[in-house]
N, CA, C and O of each residue as an XYZ file, in Angstrom:
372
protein
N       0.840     -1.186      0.000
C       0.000      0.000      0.000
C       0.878      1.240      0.000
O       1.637      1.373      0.960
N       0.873      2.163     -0.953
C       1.334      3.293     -0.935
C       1.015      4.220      0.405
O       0.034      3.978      1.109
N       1.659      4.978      0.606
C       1.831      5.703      2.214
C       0.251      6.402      2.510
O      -0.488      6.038      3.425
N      -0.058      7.449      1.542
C      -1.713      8.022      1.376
C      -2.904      7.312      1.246
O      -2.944      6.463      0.355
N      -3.826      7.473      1.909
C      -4.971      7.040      1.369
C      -5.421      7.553      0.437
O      -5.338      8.778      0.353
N      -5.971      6.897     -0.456
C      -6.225      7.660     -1.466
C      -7.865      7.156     -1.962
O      -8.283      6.000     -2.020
N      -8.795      8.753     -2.370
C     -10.332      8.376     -2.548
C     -10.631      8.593     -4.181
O     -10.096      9.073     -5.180
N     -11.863      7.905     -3.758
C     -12.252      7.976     -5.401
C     -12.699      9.760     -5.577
O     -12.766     10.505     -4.600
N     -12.901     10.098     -6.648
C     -13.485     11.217     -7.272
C     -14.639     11.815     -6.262
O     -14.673     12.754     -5.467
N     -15.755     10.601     -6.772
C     -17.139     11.303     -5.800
C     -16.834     11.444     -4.200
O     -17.083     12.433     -3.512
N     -16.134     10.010     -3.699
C     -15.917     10.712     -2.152
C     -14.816     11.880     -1.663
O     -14.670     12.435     -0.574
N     -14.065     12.019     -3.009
C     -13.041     13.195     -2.719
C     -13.729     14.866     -2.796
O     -13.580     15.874     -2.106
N     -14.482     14.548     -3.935
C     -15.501     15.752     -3.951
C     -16.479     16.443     -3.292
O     -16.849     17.599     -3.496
N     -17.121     15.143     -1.968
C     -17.618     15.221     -0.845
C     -16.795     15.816      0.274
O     -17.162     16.748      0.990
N     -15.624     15.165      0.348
C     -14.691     15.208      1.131
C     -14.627     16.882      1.352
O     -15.031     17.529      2.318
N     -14.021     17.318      0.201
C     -13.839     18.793      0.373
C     -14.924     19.618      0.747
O     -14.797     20.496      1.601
N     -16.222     19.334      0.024
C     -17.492     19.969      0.265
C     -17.683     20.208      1.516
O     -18.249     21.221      1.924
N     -17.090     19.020      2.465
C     -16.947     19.129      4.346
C     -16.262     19.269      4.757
O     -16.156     18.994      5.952
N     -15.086     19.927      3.877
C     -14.255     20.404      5.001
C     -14.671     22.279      4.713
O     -14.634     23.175      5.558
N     -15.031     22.381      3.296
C     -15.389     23.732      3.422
C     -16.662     24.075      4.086
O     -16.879     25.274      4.261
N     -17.523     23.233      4.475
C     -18.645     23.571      5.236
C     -18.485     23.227      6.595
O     -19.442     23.231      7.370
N     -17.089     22.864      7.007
C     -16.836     22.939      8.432
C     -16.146     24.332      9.090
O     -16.332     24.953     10.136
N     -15.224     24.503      7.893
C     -14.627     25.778      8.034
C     -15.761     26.955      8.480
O     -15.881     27.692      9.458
N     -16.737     26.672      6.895
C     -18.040     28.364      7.582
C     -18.387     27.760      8.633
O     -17.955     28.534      9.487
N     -18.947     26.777      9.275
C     -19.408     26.827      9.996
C     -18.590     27.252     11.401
O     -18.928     28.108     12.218
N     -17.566     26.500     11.419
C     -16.598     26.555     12.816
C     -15.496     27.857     12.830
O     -15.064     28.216     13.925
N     -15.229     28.277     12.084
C     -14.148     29.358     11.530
C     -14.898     30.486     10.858
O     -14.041     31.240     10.396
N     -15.821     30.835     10.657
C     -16.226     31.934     10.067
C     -15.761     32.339      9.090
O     -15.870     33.513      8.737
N     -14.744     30.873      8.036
C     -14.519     31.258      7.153
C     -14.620     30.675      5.838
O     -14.480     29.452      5.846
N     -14.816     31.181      4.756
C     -14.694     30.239      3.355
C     -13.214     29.273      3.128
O     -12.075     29.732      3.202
N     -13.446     28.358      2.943
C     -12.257     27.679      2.334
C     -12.396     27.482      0.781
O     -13.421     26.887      0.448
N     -11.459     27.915     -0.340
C     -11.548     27.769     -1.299
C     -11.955     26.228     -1.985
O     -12.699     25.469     -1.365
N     -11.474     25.916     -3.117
C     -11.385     24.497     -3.418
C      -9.686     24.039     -3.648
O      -9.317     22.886     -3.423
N      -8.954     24.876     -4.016
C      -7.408     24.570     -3.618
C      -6.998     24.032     -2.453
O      -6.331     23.056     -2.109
N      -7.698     25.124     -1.817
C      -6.996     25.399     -0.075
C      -7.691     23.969      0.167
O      -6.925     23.025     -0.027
N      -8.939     23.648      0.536
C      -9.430     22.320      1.018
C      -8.832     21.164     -0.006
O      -8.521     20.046      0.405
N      -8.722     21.525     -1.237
C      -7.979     19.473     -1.571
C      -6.945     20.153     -0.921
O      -7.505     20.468      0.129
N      -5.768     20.601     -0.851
C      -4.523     20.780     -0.412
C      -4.765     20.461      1.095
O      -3.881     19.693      1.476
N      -5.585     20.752      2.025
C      -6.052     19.962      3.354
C      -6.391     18.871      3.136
O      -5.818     18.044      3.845
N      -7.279     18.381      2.263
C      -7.511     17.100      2.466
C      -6.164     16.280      1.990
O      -5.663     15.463      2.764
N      -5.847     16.417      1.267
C      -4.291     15.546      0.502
C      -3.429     15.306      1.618
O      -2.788     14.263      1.742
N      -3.390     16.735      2.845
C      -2.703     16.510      3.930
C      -3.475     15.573      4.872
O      -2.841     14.585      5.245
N      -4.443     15.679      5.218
C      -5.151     14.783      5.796
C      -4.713     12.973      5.670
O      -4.402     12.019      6.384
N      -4.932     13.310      4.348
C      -4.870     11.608      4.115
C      -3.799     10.976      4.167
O      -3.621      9.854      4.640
N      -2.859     11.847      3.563
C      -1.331     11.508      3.574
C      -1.028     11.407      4.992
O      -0.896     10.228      5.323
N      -0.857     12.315      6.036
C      -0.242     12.334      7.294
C      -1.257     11.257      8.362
O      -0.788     10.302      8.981
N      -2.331     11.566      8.384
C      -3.569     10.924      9.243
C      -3.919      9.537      8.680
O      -3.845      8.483      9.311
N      -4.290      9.678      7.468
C      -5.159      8.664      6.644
C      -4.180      6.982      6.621
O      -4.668      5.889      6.335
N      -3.023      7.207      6.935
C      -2.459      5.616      6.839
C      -2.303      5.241      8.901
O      -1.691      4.289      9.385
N      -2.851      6.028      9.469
C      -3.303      5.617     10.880
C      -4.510      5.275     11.261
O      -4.597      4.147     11.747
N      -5.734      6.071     11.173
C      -6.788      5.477     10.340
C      -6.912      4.160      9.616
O      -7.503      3.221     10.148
N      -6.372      4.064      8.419
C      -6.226      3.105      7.387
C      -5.852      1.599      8.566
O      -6.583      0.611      8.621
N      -4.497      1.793      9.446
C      -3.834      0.986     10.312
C      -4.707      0.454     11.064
O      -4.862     -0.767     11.031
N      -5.425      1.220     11.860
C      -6.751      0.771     12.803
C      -7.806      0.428     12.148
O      -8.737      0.091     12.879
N      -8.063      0.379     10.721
C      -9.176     -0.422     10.458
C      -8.793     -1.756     10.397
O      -9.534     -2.663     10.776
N      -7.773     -1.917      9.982
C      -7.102     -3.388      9.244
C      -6.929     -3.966     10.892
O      -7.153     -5.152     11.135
N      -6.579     -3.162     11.801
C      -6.302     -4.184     13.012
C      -8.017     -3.922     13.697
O      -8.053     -4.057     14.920
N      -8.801     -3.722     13.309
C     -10.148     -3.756     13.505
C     -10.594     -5.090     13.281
O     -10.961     -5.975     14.054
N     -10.471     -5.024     11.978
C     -11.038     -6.550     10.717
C      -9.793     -7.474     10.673
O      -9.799     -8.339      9.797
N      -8.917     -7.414     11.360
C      -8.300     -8.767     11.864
C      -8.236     -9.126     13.053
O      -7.777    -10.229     13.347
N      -8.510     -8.597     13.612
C      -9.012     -8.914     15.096
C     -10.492    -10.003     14.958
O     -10.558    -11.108     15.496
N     -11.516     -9.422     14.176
C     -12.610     -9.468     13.945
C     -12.795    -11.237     13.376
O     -13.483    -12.135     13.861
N     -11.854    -11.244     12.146
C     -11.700    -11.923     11.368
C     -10.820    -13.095     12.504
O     -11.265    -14.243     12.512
N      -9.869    -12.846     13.224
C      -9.207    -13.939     14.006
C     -10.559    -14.516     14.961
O     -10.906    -15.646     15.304
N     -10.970    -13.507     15.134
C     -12.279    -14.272     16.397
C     -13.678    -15.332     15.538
O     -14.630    -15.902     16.070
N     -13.328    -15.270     14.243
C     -14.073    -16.354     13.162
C     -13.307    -16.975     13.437
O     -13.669    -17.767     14.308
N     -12.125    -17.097     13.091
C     -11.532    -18.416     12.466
C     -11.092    -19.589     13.892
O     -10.773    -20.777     13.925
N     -11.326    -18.273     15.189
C     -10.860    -19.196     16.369
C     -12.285    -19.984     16.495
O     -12.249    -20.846     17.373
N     -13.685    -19.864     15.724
C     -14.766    -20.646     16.322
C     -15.162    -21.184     14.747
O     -16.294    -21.032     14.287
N     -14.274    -21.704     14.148
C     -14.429    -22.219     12.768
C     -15.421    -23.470     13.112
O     -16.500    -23.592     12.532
N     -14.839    -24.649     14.384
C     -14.701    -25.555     14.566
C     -16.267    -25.737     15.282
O     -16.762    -26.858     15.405
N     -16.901    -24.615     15.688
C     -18.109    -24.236     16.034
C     -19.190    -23.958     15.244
O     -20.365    -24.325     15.257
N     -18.476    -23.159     14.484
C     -19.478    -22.754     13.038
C     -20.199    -23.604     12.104
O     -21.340    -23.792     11.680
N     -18.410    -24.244     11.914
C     -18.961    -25.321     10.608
C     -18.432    -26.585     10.772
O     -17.909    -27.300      9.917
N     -18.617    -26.802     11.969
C     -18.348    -28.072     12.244
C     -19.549    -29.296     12.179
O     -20.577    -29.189     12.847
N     -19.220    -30.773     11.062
C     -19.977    -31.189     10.728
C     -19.983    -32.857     11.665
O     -18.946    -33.473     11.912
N     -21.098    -33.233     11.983
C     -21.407    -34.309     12.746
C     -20.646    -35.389     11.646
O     -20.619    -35.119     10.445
N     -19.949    -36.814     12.273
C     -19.281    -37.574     11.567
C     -20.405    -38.802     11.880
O     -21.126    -38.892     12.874
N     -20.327    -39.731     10.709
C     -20.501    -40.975     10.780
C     -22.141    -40.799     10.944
O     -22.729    -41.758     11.445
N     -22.756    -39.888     10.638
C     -24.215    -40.059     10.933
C     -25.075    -40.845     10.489
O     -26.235    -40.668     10.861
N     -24.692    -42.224      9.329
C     -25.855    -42.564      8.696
C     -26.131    -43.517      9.926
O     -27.204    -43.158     10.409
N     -25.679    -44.438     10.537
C     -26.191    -46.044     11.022
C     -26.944    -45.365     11.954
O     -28.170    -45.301     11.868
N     -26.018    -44.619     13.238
C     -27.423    -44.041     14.172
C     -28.521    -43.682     13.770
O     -29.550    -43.993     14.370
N     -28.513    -42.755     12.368
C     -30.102    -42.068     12.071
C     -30.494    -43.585     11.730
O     -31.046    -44.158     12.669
N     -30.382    -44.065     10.997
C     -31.013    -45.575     10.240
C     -31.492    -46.356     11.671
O     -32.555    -46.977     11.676
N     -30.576    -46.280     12.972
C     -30.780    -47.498     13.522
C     -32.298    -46.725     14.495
O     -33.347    -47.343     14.673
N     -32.000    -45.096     15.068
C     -33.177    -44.700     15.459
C     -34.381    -44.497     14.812
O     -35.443    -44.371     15.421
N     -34.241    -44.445     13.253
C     -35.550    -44.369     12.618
C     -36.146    -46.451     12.939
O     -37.226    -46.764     13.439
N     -35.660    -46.902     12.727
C     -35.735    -48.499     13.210
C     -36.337    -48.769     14.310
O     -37.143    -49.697     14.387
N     -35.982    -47.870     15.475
C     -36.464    -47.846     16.701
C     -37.912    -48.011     16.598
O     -38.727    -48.928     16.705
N     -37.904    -46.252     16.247
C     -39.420    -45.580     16.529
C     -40.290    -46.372     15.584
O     -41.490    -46.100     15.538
N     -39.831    -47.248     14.890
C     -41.335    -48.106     13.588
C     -41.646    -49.105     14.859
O     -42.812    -49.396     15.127
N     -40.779    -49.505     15.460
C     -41.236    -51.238     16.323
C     -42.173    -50.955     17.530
O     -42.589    -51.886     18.220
């Protein structure tokens, strides 16, 4: 993985849309569209591969706690035909 996160088009275009509508709102001020990708680019680059880090140890954490109850999940009964055969046998007599 290259060092940045990096977004598609539409969520990058969002992206900025909130950081300039955080700015009016919290700062009383306009942020251009330079000035915000040039924040967001910093964002992602400096922040975004820590972020990025804690998801992956999120969903392997997640993913280890499957595979420790595999044996639970999909674990399949052995040797089942004679018992079912011999209890269906039962219940006719």
């Amino acid at each position: 993985m290259n060092d940045a996160v990096e977004l598609k088009d539409v969520a990058r275009k969002d992206a900025i849309a909130s950081l300039q509508r955080y700015f009016e709102e919290n700062f009383d001020r306009e942020l251009g569209d330079m000035p915000a990708g040039l924040l967001l680019n910093y964002i992602l680059e400096e922040i975004g591969p820590a972020i990025y880090n804690s998801a992956i140890a999120d969903a392997q954490a997640r993913m280890q706690l499957r595979v420790a109850d595999l044996t639970g999940e999909l674990f399949a009964d052995e040797f089942r035909y004679w018992p079912k055969v011999d209890a269906k046998r039962r219940t006719k007599r």
